[in-house]
C-alpha positions in Angstrom: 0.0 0.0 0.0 3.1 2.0 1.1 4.2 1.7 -2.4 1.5 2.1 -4.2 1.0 5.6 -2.4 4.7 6.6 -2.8 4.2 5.8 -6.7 0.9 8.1 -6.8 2.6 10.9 -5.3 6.0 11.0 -7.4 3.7 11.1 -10.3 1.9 13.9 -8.5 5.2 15.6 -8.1 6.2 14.7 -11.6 3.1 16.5 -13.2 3.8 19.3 -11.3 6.6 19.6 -12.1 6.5 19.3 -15.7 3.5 22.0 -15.7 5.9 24.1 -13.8 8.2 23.9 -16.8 5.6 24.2 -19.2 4.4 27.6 -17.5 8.0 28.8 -17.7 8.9 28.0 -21.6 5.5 29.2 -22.8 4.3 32.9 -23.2 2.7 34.1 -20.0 -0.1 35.6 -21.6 -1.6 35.0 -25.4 -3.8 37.1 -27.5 -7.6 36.4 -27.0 -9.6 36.2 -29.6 -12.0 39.4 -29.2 -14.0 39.9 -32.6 -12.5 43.7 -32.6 -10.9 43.1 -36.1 -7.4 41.7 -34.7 -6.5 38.0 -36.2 -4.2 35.9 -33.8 -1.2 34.3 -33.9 1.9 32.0 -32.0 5.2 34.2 -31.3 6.6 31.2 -32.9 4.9 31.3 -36.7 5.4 35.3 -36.5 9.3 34.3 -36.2 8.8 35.6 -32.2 11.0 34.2 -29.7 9.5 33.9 -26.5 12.1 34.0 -24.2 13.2 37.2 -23.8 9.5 38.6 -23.7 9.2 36.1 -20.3 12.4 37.8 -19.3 10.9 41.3 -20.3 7.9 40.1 -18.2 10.0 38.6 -14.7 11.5 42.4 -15.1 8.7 44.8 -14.7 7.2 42.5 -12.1 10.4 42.6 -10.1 10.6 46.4 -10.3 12.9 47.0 -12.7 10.9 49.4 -15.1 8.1 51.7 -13.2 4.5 51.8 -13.7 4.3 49.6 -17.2 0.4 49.7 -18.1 0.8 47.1 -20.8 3.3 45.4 -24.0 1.8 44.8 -27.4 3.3 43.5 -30.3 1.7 42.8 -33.9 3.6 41.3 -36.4 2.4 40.1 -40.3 -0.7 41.5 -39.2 -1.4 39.8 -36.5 -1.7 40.1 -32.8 0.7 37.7 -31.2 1.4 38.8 -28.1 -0.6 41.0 -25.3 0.1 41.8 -21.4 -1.0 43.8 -19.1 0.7 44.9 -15.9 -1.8 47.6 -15.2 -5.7 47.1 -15.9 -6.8 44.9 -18.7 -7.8 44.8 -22.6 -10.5 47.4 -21.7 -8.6 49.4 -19.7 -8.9 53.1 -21.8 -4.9 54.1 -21.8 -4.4 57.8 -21.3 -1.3 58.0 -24.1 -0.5 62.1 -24.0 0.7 63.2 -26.9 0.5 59.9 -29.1 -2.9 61.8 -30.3 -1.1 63.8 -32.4 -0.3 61.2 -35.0 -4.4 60.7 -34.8 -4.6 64.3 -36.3 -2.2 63.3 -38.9 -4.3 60.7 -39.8 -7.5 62.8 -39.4 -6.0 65.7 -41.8 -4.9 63.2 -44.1 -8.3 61.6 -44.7 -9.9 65.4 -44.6 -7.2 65.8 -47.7 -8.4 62.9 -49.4 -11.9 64.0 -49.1 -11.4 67.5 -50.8 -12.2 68.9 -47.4 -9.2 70.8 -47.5 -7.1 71.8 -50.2 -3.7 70.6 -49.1 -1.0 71.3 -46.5 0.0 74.5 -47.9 -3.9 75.7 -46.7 -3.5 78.6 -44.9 -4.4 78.6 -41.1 -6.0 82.2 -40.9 -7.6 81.8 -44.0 -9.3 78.8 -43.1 -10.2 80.3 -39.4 -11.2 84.0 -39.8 -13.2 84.3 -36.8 -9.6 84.2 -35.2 -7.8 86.6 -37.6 -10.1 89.1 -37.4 -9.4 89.7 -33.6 -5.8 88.2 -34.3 -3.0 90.1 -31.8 0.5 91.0 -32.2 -0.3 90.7 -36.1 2.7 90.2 -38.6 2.7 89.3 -42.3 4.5 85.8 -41.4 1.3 84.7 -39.8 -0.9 84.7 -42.5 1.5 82.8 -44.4 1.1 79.8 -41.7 -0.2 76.6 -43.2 -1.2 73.6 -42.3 2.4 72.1 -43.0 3.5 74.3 -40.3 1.6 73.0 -37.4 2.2 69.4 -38.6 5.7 69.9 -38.8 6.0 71.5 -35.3 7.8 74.1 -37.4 5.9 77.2 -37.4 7.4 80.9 -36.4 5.2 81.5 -33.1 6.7 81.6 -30.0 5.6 78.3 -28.9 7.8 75.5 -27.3 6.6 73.0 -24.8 9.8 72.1 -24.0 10.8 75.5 -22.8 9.1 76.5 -19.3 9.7 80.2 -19.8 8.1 80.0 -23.5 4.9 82.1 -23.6 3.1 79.4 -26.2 4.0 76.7 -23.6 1.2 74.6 -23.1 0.4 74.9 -19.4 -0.2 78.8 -20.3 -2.8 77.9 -22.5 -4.6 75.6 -20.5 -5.1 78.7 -17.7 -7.6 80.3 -20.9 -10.6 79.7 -22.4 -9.8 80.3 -26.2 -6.7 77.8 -27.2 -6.8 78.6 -30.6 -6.9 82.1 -30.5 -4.1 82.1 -27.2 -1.8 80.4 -30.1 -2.8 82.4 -32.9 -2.3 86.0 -31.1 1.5 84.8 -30.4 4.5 86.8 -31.1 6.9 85.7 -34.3 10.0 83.9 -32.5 13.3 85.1 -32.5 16.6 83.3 -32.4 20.1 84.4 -31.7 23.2 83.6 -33.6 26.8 84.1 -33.4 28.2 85.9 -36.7 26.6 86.8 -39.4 25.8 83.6 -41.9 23.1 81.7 -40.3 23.4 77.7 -41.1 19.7 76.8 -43.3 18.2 74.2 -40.9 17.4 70.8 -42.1 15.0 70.1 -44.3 14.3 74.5 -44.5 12.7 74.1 -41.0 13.4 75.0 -37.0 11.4 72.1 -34.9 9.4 73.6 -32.1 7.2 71.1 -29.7 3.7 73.0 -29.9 0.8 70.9 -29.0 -1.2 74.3 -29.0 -0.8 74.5 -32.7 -2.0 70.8 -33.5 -5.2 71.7 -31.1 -6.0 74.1 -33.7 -6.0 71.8 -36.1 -9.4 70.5 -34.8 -11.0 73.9 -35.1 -9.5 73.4 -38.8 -11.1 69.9 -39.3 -14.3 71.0 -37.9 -14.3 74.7 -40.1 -13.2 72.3 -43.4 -15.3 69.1 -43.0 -18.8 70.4 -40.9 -18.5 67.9 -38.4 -16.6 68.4 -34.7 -13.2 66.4 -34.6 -14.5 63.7 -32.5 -17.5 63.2 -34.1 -15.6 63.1 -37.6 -13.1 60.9 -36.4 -15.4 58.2 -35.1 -17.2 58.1 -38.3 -13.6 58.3 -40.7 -11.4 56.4 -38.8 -12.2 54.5 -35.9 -15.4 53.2 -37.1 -13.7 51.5 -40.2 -11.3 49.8 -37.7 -13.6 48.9 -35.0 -12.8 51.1 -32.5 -15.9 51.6 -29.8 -14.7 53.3 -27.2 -12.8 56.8 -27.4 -12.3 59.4 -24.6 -11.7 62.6 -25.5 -10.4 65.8 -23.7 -12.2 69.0 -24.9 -11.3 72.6 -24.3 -13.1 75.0 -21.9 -15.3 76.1 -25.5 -15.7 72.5 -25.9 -13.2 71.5 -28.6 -11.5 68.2 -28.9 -7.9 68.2 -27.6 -6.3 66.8 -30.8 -3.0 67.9 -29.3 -3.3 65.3 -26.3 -5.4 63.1 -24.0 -7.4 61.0 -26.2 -7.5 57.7 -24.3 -7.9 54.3 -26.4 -7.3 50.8 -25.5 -3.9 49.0 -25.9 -5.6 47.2 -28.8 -6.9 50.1 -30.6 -3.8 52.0 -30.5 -2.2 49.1 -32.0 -4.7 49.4 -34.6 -3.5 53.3 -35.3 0.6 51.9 -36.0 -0.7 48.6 -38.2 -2.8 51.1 -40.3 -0.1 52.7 -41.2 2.4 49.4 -41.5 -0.6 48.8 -44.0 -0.1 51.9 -45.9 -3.5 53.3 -45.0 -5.8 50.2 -45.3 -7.5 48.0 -42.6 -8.6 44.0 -43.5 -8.7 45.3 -47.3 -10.8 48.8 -46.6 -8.9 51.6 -47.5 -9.2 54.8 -45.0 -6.0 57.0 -45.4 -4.6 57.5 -48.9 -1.2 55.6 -49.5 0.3 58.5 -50.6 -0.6 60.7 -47.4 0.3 57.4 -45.3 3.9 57.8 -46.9 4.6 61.4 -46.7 3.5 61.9 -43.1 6.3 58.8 -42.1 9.3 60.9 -43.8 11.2 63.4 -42.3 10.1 67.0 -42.5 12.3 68.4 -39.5 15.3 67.0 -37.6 14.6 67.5 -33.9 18.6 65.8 -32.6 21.3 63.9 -34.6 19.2 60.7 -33.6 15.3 62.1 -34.1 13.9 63.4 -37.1 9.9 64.7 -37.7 7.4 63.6 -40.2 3.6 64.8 -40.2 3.1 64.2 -36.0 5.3 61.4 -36.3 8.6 60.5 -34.6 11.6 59.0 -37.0 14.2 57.2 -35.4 16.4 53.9 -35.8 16.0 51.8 -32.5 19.5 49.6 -32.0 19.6 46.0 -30.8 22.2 43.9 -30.6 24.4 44.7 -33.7 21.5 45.6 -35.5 19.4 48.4 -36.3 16.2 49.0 -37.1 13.7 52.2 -38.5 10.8 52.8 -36.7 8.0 55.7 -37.5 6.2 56.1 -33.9 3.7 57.7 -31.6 4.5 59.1 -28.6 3.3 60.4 -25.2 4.1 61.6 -21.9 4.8 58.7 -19.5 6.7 56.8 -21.5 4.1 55.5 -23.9 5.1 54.1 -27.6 2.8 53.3 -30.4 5.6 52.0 -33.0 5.9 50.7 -36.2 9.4 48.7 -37.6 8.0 48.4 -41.6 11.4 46.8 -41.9 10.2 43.8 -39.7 6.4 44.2 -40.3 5.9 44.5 -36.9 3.9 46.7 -34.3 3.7 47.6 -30.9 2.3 48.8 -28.2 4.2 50.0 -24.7 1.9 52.1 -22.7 3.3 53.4 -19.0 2.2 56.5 -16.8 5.4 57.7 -15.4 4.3 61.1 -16.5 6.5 64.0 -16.1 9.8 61.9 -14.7 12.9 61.9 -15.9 13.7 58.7 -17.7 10.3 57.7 -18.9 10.7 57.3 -22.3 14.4 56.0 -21.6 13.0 53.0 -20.3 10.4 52.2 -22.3 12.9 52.3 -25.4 14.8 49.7 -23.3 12.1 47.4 -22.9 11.8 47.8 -26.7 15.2 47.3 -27.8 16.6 45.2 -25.1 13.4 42.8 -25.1 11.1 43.0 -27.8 13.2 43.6 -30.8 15.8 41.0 -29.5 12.9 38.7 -29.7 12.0 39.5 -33.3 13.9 36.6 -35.9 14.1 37.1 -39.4 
């Protein structure tokens, strides 16, 4: 009897132990299937090695990076993996400034339409409500298009990244009218030693404005009829199946296209394999090709690593001995919607370490340490 009940209970031990094993070689977490439009896949047919992405995992939970909401990654078109460390699949992430590249794509589509003419549209000429009662008026102002505020590259005095700038964004927050508190900016000035002044790359000085891509919603909504939110439920996140949208409106009510919009992990995923698909979704087309291209090449060079398209970031992420190009969205916190159309993959990092130094440090080490060293050929 003895040894009958020793036998049961090594076999016990053995298939616990061999589950054990099992738990540790396999992904911690796989995509579910959610009918939201994503298809699903193994790590291991999308060329995905696992391991690291466990090691990736045994690192945030141990403390190693701070306050990771959840990791992503899409490859071939298809979800293949998807964790959360913070909330769940329905959890609305509040990305920051990753909803500029959701204006891009807004503007874009508004192009394709015929709503608007073009980027060389002119912003006072499309908002005269604001250039009749425009202050410190100068000739360079009317000459502002829509380039300009996609670019980060026009002449007003606006620079988030400067405290003491008087188009910071915090200063407009304080008012009621956003678009006019931009608008009725001075021209900037810059200093220079000597007389020949070096032409900036690409014919254009990078500026961080998110006051100036806010007024591209009063654009959208002056051009197509329709407030921004309203238009981009119906143009672009209807067509991919996204539900739920929260957006941030100014004091008169305007959607914050500069910031704030909060989607789920999924959905912005959605936003980077739109545009690793040149514009289309499961076969539909919803941004023009053509738009989808342009807005991913540089326009501005913002250091000797980071370059600007249309509310796009530009940079080459290293791993290992390689490197790779990447076109991505990006927010306060830390957070990363990124697309490598060298690999055909996407992903997703979302975090909330807002306003601390090393946010976006660490999320690029998650992504080049972890998830590209995962990706095979």
């Amino acid at each position: 009897m003895m040894g009958r009940m020793t036998t049961v209970l090594i076999a016990l031990i053995c298939v616990s132990w061999s589950a054990a094993v099992a738990a540790q070689t396999a992904p911690s977490s796989l995509p579910e299937s959610r009918k939201d439009g994503w298809s699903t896949a193994s790590l291991e047919s999308a060329g995905i090695s696992p391991e690291p992405l466990r090691a990736m995992e045994a690192a945030v939970r141990a403390g190693d990076f701070q306050k990771i909401g959840s990791v992503l990654v899409a490859r071939h078109g298809k979800l293949v993996y998807e964790t959360y460390f913070d909330g769940d699949a329905n959890s609305l992430r509040d990305t920051r400034s990753a909803t500029k590249s959701i204006t891009d794509a807004l503007i874009g589509i508004a192009i394709g339409e015929r709503q608007l003419s073009g980027v060389e549209a002119r912003v006072l000429q499309l908002l005269p409500e604001h250039a009749r009662r425009l202050q410190n008026p100068d000739p360079r102002k009317d000459k502002i298009t829509l380039e300009d505020f996609l670019t980060m590259s026009s002449p007003l005095e606006c620079d988030d990244w400067n405290d003491a700038s008087q188009g910071n964004e915090e200063r407009m927050y304080l008012v009621e009218d956003w678009a006019q508190f931009i608008l009725d900016l001075p021209i900037r000035g810059r200093m220079h030693l000597g007389e020949q002044i070096e032409p900036p790359p690409y014919g254009r000085y990078f500026s961080y404005c998110t006051g100036g891509v806010f007024t591209l919603s009063e654009v959208l909504q002056k051009a197509t009829g329709a407030r921004t939110d309203h238009y981009a439920q119906e143009k672009l996140f209807a067509p991919l199946g996204i539900t739920d949208a929260q957006w941030v409106y100014s004091p008169m009510n305007v959607p914050q296209t500069g910031g704030g919009l909060r989607l789920s992990s999924r959905d912005l995923l959605k936003i980077a394999q739109l545009y690793l698909n040149g514009g289309s979704w499961q076969g539909r087309r919803i941004i023009d090709e053509a738009w989808v291209h342009t807005s991913t090449q540089p326009h501005a060079r913002i250091d000797d690593d980071t370059e600007y398209g249309y509310l796009w970031w530009l940079k080459s992420f290293k791993s290992g001995r390689k490197s790779y190009p990447a076109f991505f969205m990006s927010g306060n916190g830390g957070n990363k919607v990124v697309a490598f159309p060298g690999l055909d993959l996407a992903v997703v990092i979302t975090s909330t370490n807002y306003n601390t130094r090393g946010m976006h440090e660490q999320t690029e080490k998650l992504l080049t340490d972890y998830i590209l060293a995962a990706v095979g050929p």
